[in-house]
N, C-alpha and C positions, 0 to 999 in steps of 0.2 A: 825703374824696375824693367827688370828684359820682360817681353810680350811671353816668350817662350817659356819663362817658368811659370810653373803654377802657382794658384792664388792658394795657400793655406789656411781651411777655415776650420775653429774648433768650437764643436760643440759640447754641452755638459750633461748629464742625466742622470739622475737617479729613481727615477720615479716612471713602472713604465708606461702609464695613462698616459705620458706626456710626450712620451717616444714618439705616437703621429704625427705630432705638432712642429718637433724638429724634422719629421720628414716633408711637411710642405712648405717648411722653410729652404730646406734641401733645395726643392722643386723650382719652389720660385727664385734663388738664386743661378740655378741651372737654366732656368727659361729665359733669364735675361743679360745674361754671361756675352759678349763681344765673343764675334766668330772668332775661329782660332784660339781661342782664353781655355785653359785647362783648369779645373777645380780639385783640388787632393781634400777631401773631408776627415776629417779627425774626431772619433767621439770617443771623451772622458764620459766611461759609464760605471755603475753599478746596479745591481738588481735588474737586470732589462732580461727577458727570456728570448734563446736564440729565435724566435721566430719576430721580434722586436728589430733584434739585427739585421733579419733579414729585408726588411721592408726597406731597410735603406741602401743594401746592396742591389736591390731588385730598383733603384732608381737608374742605376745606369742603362735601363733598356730605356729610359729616356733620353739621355745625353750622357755618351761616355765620360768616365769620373774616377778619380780614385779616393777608395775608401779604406778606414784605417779603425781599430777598434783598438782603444785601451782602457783595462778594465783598472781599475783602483779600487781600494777598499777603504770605509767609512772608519774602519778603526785606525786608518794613518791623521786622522780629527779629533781622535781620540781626547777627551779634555777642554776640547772648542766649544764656546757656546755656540748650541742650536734655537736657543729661545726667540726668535725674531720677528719680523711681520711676517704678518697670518700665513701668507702664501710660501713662506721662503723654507728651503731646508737646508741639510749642512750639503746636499748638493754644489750648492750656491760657492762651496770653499773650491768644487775642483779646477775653477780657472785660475785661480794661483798658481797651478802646476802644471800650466801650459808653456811658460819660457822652459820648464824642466826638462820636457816630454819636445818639445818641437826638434827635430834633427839639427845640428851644429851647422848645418850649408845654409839654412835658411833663415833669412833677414829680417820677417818680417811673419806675423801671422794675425787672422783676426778673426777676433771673438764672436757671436750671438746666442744671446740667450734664445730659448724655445718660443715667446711671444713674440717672435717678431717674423715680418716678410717684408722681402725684398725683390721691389718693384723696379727694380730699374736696373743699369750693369754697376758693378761694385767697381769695374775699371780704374774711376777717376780717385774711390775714396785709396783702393792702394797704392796710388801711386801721387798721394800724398806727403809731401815735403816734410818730415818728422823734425827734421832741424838737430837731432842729437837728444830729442825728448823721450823719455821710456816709453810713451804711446799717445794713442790717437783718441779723442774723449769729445765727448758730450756736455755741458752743462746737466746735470739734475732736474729739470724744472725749469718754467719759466724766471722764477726770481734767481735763481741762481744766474740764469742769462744774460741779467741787464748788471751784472755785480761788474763797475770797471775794470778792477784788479782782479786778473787771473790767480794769482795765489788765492783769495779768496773766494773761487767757484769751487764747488761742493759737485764732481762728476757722478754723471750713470754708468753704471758697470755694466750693464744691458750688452753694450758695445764697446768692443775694445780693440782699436789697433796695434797690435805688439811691434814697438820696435825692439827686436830680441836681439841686434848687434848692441844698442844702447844699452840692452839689459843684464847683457854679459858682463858688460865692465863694470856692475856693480854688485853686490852681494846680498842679492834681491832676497832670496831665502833666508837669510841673515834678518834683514831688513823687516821681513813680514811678522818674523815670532817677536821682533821688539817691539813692534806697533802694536800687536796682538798683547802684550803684557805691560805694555803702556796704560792701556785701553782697563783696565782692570777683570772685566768679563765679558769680551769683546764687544762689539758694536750691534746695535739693532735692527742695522740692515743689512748685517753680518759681512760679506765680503766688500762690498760697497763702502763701509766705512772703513772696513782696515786697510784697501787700497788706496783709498783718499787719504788715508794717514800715512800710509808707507812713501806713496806718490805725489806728498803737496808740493807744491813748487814746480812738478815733473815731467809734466804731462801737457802738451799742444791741443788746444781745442781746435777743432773743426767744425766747419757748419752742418748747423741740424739738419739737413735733412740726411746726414748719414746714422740719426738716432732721433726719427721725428716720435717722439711721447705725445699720449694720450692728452695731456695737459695742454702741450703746445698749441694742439687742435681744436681747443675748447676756449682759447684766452676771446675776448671779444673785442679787444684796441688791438689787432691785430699789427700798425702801424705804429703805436708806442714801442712793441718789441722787436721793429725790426723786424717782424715775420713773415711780410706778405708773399717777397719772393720766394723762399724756401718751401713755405706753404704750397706754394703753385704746383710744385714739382718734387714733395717726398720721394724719399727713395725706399730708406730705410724705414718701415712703418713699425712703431714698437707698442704693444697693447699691453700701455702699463696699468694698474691698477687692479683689484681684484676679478673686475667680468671680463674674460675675453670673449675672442669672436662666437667661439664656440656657446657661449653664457647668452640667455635671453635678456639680460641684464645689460649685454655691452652698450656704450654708450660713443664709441668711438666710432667717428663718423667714416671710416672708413675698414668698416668691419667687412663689408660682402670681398674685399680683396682675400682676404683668408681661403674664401672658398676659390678664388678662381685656381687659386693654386693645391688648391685639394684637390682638387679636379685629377691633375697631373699624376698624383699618389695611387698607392692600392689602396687607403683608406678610401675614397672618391663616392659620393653618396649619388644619388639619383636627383635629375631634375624635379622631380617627384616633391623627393625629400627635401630639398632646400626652398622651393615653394612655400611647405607646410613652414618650414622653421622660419621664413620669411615674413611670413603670417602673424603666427607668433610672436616674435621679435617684435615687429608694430605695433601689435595688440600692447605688450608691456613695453614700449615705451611712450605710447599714449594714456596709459593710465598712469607714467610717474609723472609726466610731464603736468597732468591735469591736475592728479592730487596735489602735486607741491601749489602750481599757482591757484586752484580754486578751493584744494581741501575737498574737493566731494567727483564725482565724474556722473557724466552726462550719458546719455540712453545709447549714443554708439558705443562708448570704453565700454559699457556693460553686455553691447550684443557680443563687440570682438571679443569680451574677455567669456562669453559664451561659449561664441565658435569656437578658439583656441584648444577650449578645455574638453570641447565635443570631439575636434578633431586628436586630440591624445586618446580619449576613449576609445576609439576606433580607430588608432595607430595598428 
């Protein structure tokens, strides 16, 4: 890829609680961009209120950027199942209709979903060797990982390289609504399984750390999967599972990156405030960790879970 065009990154939303969250993904792809590298942002939305929008246009007073807004409407899903895990909506379909939407000059574009930052430059994952594969993919999971034969790895839709010259030549659209009535009322992890169906055989893995998952981070034979290097140096941090960083709940060991790149945004909380949430945060993970292994917790969980609740009082 020439240095001189821009890297095309798209994002999806329908939900606008969620809009800040794609903005300090924004952030932390811009903060760690190679001199010279130009970013063009794409967001497939709905329901977002113009001052949603705005918070992402107001990122290039951090590093000049181009931004692009296209709006879709939820009744072109019309008929799609929405029933799936907890957290997913039919939001989850508008990356299907990124090879649609992307301009005819450009070759390539890449996906992320709203959980996730990116700590490092994305340089090396686009200018990744596609080989003629529709795109650029993750394993699912660690068991997915170790599966020898590629045709049988089950990918995360989290992250998606588009190779959109590959995608041209086939009848992708075509493709998705047979998968989708193959499936009889579609998949439970709604777009995630109808692209694995549409894309088995398809799709060129790459190494995790351009989709390091919560899972990854938590396996403890870290040298049975092959993991240690990647570990060393994530790039792509993706906070799958229900608690994110934001949640006192998260469990992912590399939650306080979320905030550094908050920092960067208009959302940006006060040293103050992340302190307290700091706080917190410990406090309940010291009391799951106790309960699982002892069943009952000891006289600190009870002071922190004190303080915690003293310090909301008086929020």
């Amino acid at each position: 890829m020439e240095r001189s065009s821009p890297y095309h990154i798209y994002f999806c939303c329908n939900n606008a609680s969620y809009a800040r969250h794609y903005v300090v993904l924004m952030a932390s792809i811009l903060a760690n961009l190679a001199k010279g590298a130009r970013a063009s942002f794409h967001l497939i939305y709905s329901g977002l209120a113009q001052s949603d929008l705005d918070a992402f246009t107001r990122m290039k007073q951090y590093r000049d950027c181009d931004v692009e807004f296209i709006q879709i409407h939820e009744s072109d899903f019309a008929g799609w199942n929405q029933v799936g895990i907890k957290h997913l909506t039919i939001g989850a379909y508008y990356r299907i209709r990124i090879p649609e939407y992307a301009p005819r000059d450009v070759s390539r574009a890449v996906y992320f979903d709203g959980d996730i930052i990116v700590d490092g430059d994305i340089s090396p994952m686009w200018n990744i060797d596609l080989n003629g594969y529709c795109a650029g993919v993750v394993p699912n999971g660690p068991d997915d990982l170790v599966k020898t034969r590629e045709s049988d790895r089950y990918f995360n839709s989290g992250v998606i390289l588009f190779n959109l010259d590959a995608i041209l030549k086939t009848d992708f659209k075509r493709e998705v609504d047979e998968a989708y009535k193959k499936s009889g009322n579609g998949f439970g992890d709604l777009d995630q399984g109808l692209l694995n169906a549409t894309w088995k055989g398809r799709v060129r893995f790459i190494p995790f750390c351009w989709n390091t998952q919560t899972a990854f981070l938590k396996i403890k034979n870290k040298f049975k999967y092959k993991l240690w290097k990647h570990l060393k140096t994530p790039v792509v941090i993706h906070y799958t599972n229900a608690y994110k960083p934001w949640s006192l709940k998260c469990r992912n060991p590399l939650w306080r990156k979320y905030y550094k790149y908050l920092s960067l945004t208009p959302y940006r909380i006060s040293g103050f405030e992340y302190l307290l949430f700091s706080l917190r945060h410990a406090a309940v993970q010291v009391f799951n960790v106790e309960r699982k292994e002892n069943g009952r917790h000891s006289w600190r969980v009870q002071f922190l879970f004190w303080f915690q609740f003293n310090l909301r009082l008086n929020k």
